[in-house]
N, C-alpha and C positions, 0 to 999 in steps of 0.2 A: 184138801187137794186144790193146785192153783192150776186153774185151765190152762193149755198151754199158748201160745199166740200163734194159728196155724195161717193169717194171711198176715202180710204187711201195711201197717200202717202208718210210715212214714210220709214225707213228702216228694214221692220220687217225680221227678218230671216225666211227663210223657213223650216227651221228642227223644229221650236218651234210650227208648227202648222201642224199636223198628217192629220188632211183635214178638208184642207182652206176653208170659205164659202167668200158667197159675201160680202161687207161690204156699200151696197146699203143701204142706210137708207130711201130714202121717194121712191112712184110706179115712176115708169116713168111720170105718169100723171100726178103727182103735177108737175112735172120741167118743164114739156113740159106749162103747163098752167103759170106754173111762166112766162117763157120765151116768152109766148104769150103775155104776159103786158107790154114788151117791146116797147119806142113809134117808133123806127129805125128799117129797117131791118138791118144795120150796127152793130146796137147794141146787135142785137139779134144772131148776125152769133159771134162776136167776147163772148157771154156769153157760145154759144151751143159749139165751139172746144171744150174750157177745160175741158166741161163733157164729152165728146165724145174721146177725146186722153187718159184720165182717164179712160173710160169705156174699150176701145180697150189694155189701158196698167194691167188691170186685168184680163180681159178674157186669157191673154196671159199670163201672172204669173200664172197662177189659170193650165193651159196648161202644163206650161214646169213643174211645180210640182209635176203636175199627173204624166209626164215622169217620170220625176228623181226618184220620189218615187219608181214607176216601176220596172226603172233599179237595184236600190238599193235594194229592196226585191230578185230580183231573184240571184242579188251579194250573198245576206247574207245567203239565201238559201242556195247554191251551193257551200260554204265555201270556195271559190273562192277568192283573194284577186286582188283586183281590180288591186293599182298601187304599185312600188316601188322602194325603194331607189338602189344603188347597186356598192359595190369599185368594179373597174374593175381590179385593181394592187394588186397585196401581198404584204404583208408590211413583213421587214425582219423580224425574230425572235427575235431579241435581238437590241432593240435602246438604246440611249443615253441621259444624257439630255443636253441641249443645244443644240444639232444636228437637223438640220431640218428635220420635217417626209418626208421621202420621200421610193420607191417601193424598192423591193429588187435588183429592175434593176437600179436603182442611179434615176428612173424618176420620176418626179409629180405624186402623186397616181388621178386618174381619179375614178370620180366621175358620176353614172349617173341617169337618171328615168326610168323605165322600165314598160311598162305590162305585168301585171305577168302569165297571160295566154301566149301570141307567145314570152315575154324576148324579143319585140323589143324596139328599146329606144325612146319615146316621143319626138320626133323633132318639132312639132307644137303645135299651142294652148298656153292657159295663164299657162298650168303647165308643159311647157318644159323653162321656163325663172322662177322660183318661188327660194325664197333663202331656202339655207340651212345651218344647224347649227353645228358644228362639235363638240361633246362632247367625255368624258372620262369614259368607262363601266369598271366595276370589269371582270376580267378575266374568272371567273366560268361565266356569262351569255350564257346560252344554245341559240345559235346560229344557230342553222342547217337548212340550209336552206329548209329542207321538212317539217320543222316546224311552225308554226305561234308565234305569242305571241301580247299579247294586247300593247295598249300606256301606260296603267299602270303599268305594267311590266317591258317593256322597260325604263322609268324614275326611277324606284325603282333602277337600277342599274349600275343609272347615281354616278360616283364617285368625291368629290369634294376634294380643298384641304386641308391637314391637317391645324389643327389649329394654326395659327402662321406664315404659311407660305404663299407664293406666288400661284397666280391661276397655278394650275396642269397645264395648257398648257395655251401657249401664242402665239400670233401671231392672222390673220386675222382669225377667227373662223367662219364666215359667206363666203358664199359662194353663186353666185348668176349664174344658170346654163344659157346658153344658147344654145339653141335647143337641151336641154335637157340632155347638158354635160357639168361638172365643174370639177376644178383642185384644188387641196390642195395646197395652196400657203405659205408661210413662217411658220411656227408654230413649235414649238418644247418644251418638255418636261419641265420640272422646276425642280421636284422629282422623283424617281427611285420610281418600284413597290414593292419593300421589305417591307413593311410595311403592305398593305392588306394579307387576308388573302391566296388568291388565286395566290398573289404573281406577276400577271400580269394583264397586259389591255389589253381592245380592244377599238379601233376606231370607236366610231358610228355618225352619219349621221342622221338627222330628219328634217322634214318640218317647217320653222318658220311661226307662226301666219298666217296661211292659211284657212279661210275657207272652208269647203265641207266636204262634207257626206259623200264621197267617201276614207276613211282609206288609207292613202299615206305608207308602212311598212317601218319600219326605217331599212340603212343599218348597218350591224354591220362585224368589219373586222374579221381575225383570230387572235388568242391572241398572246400576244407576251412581252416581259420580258423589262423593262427600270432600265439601270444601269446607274450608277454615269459618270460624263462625265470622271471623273479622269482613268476611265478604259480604257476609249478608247486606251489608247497608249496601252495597252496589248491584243485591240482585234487581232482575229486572221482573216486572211484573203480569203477568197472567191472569186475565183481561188489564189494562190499565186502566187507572181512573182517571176522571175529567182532570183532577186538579193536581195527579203527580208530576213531578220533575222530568223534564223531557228527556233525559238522561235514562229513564226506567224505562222507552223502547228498547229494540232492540239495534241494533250496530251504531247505535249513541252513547257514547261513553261519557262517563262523568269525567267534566275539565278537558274534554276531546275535543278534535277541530270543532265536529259538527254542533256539539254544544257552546263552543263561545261565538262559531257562526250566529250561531242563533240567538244567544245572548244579545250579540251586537243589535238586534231587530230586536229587543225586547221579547221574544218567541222565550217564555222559561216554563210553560204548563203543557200539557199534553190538549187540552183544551183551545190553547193559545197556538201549537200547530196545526191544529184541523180546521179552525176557522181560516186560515191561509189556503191550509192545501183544499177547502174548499170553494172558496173564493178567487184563491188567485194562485192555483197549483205551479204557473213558470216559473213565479216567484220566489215561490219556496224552493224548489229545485235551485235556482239559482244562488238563493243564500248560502243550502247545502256548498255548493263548489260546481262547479260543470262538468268535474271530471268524476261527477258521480256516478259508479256505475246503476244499470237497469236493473241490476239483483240486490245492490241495497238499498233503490229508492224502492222499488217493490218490496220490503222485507219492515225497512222503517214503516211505511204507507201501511202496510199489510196489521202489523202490529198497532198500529194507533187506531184503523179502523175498529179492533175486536172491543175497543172502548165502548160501553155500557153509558148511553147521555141518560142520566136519570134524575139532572137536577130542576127538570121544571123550568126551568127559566124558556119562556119565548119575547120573540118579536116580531113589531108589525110593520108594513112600510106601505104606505098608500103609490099604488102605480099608476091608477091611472081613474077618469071616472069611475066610482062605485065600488073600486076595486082595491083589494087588500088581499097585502101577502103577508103568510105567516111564517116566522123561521126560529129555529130550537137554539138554543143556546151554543152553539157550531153554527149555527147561520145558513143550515140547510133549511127548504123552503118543505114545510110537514103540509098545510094547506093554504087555502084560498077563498074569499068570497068574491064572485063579481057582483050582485049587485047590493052591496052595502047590507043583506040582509044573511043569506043562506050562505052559514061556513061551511065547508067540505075538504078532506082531509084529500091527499093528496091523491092516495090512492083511490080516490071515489072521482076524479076529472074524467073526462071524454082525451080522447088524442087532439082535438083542437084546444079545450083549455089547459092540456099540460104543454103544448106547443108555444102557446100566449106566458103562460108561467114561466118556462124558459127563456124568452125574452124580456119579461120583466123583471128576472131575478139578476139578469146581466146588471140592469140598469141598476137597481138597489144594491148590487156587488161595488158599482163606481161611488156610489152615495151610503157609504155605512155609515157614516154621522148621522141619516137621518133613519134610521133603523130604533123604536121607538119600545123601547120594556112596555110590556103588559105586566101591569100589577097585578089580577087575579088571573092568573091560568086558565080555571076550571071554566071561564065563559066561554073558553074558545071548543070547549068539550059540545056545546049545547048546539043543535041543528041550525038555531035559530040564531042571528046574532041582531037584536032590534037599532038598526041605525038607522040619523038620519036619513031623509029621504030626498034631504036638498042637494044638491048635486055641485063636488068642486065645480066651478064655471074655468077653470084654469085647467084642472086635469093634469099640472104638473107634480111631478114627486117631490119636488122641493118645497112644494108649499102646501100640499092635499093631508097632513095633519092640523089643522085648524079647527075643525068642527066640533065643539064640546060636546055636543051628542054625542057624536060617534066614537071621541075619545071614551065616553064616560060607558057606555055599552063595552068597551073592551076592558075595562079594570083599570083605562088608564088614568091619572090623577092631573085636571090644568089647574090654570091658575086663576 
């Protein structure tokens, strides 16, 4: 006799049944009576497990669905969102195509799961390892994070490519977290966002082919603008460097007024305009044109200042008896010794000797011919600086580098 199959054991989904019943078909007491006609006890122990591992694996479905149900009514109540997605990185404002997405910091943008009541991240469990999907949203998508918005919603402005062309982004799109943190790995742009009408994307983020009742919120990044890769040689730079093209601030364009103003003056580094505008800021101004307004001399200024000087290079300029100014490679003044011995950096003067330093950097401002490289730097680190102790008898700036001593205690090389 072949036992009969008195519960279900298919694959039925739990969400398609609001409350589950038993799916017992005959009393107990037909089976028990079946299984009595049994001629073995053997026979009879190996018919009774299956209905019995069957019976125990319902009662425990039938359990955990009363939970879940539970937990998910008092969710949808309390408009609470259970889990979600979330970039941890900013993406720059203005990408490329062909360039790989990557943070405004040069890093892999990170990727993670979160709950959205404590924001901590999913480390364990089957949905801190679950993949994900990275897509391309219209720009306008209202994003705020005090916001909610449905999965239909979020698909409706999913963007694909135009007609004709290559998929909108390329590279590994899937993404598979572990312990509940993933990396955006090679992918980059194919078209520039000029074409919609919002004119920019965002980066979003959704659960692939996952099961559960529990609303996983997809993340979505801040918007940000994709131009042609052919721009790139004319991006402008964030922080800039000493030695780029002065074209790389910003509202200087390459082959622009203000860049062949500045040509004209030999001005073609970013380097080469901060020694001016610190030295002789009308100057510069005037180069620019007069009719420069105060929001783009403030904006160019603004940007060349975030400049990093990190090349070492100083200089020294004797002012006056004993006395020595030091200045960085931009020609601002870092410190000072007065008496031919004890360097001290700028910020270590009294209000009388940065008063006296203001006055004598005027002076070495009119005299930069005599502005004098220090060949080893690191002497100027040392408390101590051992000079002569003979004393210019002239005390002019024009002539107070002579002393082979006191050259040769600064790294500097005579002849």
């Amino acid at each position: 006799m072949v036992l009969k199959r008195y519960f279900g054991e298919g694959g039925d989904d739990l969400s398609e049944h609001p409350a589950r019943e038993s799916k017992r078909c005959f009393p107990f007491s037909n089976v028990f009576r079946d299984l009595m006609n049994e001629p073995s006890l053997h026979e009879l122990v190996s018919k009774l497990e299956p209905f019995l591992r069957n019976l125990v694996r319902e009662e425990l479905e039938c359990a955990i669905f009363s939970s879940s149900r539970s937990s998910l009514n008092q969710i949808e109540s309390s408009g609470v969102r259970a889990l979600q997605l979330h970039f941890t990185d900013k993406l720059p404002s203005i990408l490329f195509t062909g360039s790989r997405i990557v943070s405004g910091d040069g890093e892999p943008v990170k990727i993670v799961i979160l709950d959205a009541c404590s924001q901590n991240t999913i480390t364990s469990g089957p949905l801190s390892s679950i993949k994900i999907q990275l897509v391309v949203l219209d720009g306008d998508f209202d994003s705020d994070d005090q916001e909610d918005w449905t999965e239909k919603a979020f698909n409706a402005k999913i963007v694909k490519e135009r007609q004709g062309k290559r998929p909108l982004v390329t590279g590994d799109l899937l993404i598979t977290l572990r312990d509940g943190v993933g990396y955006i790995g090679d992918i980059s742009f194919t078209d520039n966002s000029s074409w919609i009408r919002s004119r920019r994307f965002r980066l979003g983020a959704k659960v692939q082919n996952i099961c559960t009742e529990i609303r996983i919120r997809e993340a979505v990044s801040e918007a940000f603008v994709v131009k042609d890769h052919r721009g790139e040689s004319y991006k402008k730079h964030h922080p800039p460097s000493l030695g780029d093209d002065v074209w790389r601030l910003e509202k200087i364009a390459k082959d622009g007024a203000f860049h062949k103003r500045l040509a004209l003056h030999k001005i073609y580094t970013v380097k080469e305009l901060l020694r001016l505008h610190i030295t002789d800021p009308s100057l510069l101004r005037n180069i620019l044109g007069g009719g420069v307004s105060d929001k783009t001399w403030t904006t160019i200024i603004g940007h060349a200042a975030d400049c990093i000087v990190d090349d070492d290079k100083l200089y020294m300029y004797r002012a006056a008896e004993r006395v020595v100014l030091v200045f960085n490679s931009i020609f601002k003044v870092v410190g000072a010794t007065f008496d031919s011995q004890n360097y001290q950096s700028l910020d270590k003067l009294n209000n009388i000797q940065k008063r006296l330093v203001e006055d004598w950097k005027r002076h070495a401002y009119k005299n930069l011919n005599d502005l004098v490289p220090i060949d080893d730097p690191s002497v100027v680190g040392c408390p101590t600086l051992v000079l002569s102790p003979q004393a210019d008898p002239f005390g002019c700036p024009t002539l107070g580098l002579q002393n082979d001593h006191f050259l040769l205690a600064l790294g500097i090389k005579t002849l």
